[in-house]
C-alpha positions in Angstrom: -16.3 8.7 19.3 -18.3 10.6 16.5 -20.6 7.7 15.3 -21.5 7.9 11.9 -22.6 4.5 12.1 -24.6 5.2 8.4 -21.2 4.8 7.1 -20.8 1.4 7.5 -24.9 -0.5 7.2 -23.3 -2.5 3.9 -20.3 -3.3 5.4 -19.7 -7.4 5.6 -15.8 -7.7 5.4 -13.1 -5.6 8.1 -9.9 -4.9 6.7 -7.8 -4.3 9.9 -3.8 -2.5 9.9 -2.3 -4.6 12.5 0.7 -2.9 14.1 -1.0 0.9 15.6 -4.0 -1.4 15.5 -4.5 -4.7 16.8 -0.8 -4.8 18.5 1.9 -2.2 19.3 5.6 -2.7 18.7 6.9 0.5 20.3 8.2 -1.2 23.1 10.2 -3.6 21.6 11.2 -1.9 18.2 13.5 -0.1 18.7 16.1 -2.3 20.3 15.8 -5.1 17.7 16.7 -1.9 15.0 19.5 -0.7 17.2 21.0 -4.4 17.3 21.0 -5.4 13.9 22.2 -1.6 12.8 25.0 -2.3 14.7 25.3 -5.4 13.9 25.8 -4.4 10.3 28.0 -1.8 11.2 30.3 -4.4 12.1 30.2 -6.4 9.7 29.9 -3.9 6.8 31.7 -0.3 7.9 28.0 1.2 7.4 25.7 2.7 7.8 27.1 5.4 9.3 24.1 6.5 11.1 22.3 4.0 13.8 18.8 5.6 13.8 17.6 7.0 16.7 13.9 5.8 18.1 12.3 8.5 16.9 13.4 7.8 13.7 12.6 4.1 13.8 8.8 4.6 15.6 7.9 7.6 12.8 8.6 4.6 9.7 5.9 2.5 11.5 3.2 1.8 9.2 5.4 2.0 5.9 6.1 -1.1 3.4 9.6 -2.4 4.6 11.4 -1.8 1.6 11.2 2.1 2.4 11.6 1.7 6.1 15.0 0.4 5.4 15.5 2.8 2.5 14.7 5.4 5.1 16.6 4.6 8.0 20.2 3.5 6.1 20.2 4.7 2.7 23.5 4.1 2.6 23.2 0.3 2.5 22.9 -1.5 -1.2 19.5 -2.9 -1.6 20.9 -6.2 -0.9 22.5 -5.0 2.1 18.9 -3.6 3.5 17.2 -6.8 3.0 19.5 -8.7 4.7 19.1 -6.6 7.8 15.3 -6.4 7.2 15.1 -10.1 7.4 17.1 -10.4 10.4 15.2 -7.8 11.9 12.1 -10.2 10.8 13.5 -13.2 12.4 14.1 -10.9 15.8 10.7 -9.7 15.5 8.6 -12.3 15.6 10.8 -14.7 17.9 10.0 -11.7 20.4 6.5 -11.3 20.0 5.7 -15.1 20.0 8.1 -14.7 23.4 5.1 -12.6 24.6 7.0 -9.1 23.6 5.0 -6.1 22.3 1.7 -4.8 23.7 -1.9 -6.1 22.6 -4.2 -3.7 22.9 -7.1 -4.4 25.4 -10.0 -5.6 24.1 -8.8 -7.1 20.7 -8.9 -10.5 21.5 -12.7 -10.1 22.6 -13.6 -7.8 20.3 -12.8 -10.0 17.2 -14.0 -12.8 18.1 -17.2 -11.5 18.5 -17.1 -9.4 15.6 -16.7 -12.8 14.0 -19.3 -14.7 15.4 -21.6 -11.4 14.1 -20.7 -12.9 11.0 -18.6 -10.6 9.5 -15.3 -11.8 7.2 -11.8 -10.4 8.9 -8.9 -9.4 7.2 -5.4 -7.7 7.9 -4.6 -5.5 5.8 -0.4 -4.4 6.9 2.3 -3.3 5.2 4.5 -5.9 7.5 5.5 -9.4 6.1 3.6 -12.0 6.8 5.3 -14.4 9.7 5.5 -10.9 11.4 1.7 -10.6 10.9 0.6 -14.0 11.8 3.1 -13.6 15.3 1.3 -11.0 16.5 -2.4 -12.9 15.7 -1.2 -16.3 16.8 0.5 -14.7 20.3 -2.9 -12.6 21.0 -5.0 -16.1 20.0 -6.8 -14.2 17.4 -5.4 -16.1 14.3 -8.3 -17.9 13.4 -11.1 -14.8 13.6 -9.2 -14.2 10.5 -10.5 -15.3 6.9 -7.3 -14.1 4.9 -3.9 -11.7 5.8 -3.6 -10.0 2.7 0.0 -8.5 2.7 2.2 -6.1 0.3 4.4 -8.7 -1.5 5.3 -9.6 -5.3 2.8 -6.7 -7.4 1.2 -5.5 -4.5 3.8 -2.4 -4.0 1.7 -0.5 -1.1 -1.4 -0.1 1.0 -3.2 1.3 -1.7 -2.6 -1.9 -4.2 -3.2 -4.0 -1.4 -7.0 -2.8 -0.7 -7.2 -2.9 -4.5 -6.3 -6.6 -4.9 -8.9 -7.6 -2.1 -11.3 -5.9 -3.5 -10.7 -7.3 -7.5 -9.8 -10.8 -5.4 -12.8 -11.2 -3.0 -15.3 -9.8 -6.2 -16.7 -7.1 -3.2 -17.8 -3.5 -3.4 -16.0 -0.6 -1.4 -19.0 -0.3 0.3 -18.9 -3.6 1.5 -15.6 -3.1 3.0 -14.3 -1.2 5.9 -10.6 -0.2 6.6 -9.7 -0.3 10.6 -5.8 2.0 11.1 -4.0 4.2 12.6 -1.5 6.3 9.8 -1.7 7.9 6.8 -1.5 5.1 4.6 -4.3 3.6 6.0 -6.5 6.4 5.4 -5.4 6.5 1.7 -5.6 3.2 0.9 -9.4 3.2 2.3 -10.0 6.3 0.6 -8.4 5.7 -2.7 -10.4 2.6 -3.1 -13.7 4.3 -2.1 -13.4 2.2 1.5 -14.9 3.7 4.5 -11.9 4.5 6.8 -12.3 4.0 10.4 -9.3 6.1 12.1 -7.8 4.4 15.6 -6.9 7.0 18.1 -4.4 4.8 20.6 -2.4 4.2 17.8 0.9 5.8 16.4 -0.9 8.4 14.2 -2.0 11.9 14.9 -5.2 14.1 13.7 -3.8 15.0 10.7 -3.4 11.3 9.3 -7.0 10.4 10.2 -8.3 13.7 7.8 -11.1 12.3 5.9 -12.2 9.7 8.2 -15.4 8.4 8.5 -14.8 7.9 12.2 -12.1 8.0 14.9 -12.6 5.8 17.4 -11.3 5.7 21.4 -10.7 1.9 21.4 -11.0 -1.6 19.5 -14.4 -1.9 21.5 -16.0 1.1 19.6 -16.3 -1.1 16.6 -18.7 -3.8 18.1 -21.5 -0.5 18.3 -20.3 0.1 14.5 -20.6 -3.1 13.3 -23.9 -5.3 14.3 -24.8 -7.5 11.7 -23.3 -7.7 8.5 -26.2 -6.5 5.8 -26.4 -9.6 3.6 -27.2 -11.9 6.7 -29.8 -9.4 8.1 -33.3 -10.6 8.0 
């Protein structure tokens, strides 16, 4: 880890990407995707290609409209959101089955980070009973404040750093982004966020250009982070 931990002394509020962040789906996926492709298959003629997992793990991190744009563009729009909300429903049934991998030391880490007195926020492009699986399985719902998600105006990352920060009345300054892919970093960086890159997650060096920081593991952040600025003194 490169501390810069200048970068973040006004920082009160933690805008964390959840899955490449907090939680990995990798494991699980891919086999929900390949089940309800097929199932659709089936049922529809199309689409003609089941993606491959490759294919499925490199959407990771996008809004879901594009993922399933992406992956079966051959599918109406209607079509893709039906599959995308059955792939919902098979998502978070899994993970609340104890599916996926939680990174080691996020439970821990949070809560502490919250008891520092800093506000946490997700910040994902997933839906929201998939986000709120993935806290309530790892026991770290209630560290949060808020799970801002993309829905209804709020197209993309970008927006949805943008809508915090109009919503909560906070500076950029005041904020930190915690992720793992490109859209991270640009929403962070768009907004004038400090972007805090996450090395065991899906990305690679080239989406975590422009970072203040990459750090090795969730734990880094608690030598980043000691006391929010407005509580100190």
């Amino acid at each position: 880890m490169n501390l810069r931990p200048e970068a973040f002394v006004q920082v009160r509020a933690i805008l964390f990407d959840v899955d490449g962040t907090l939680f990995s789906s990798e494991e699980i996926i891919h086999d929900i995707y390949i089940a309800e492709f097929s199932a659709a298959k089936e049922r529809l003629g199309r689409p003609a290609n089941i993606p491959t997992k490759p294919e499925v793990l490199d959407q990771i991190g996008k809004p879901v409209p594009i993922i399933f744009s992406n992956l079966a563009p051959d599918l109406t729009r209607a079509e893709q959101d039906d599959v995308s909300d059955r792939v919902l429903k098979r998502l978070v049934s899994t993970i609340l089955g104890g599916g996926g991998h939680h990174y080691e030391g996020v439970r821990e880490t949070l809560h502490e980070l919250k008891a520092r007195g800093y506000a946490l926020y997700t910040a994902s492009n997933g839906r929201e009973p998939y986000v709120r699986s993935i806290l309530t399985a790892n026991q770290i719902l209630g560290t949060f404040a808020g799970l801002p998600v993309i829905q209804g105006n709020v197209q993309n990352k970008t927006q949805l750093v943008t809508r915090f920060l109009e919503d909560q009345k906070i500076k950029p300054e005041e904020v930190a982004l915690i992720g793992d892919r490109t859209s991270d970093r640009d929403a962070a960086i768009e907004n004038g966020v400090p972007f805090i890159a996450c090395r065991f997650g899906h990305g690679n060096e080239k989406e975590w250009e422009g970072a203040a920081i990459v750090v090795d593991s969730i734990r880094d952040l608690l030598d980043l982070f000691r006391i929010p600025s407005g509580i100190a003194g």
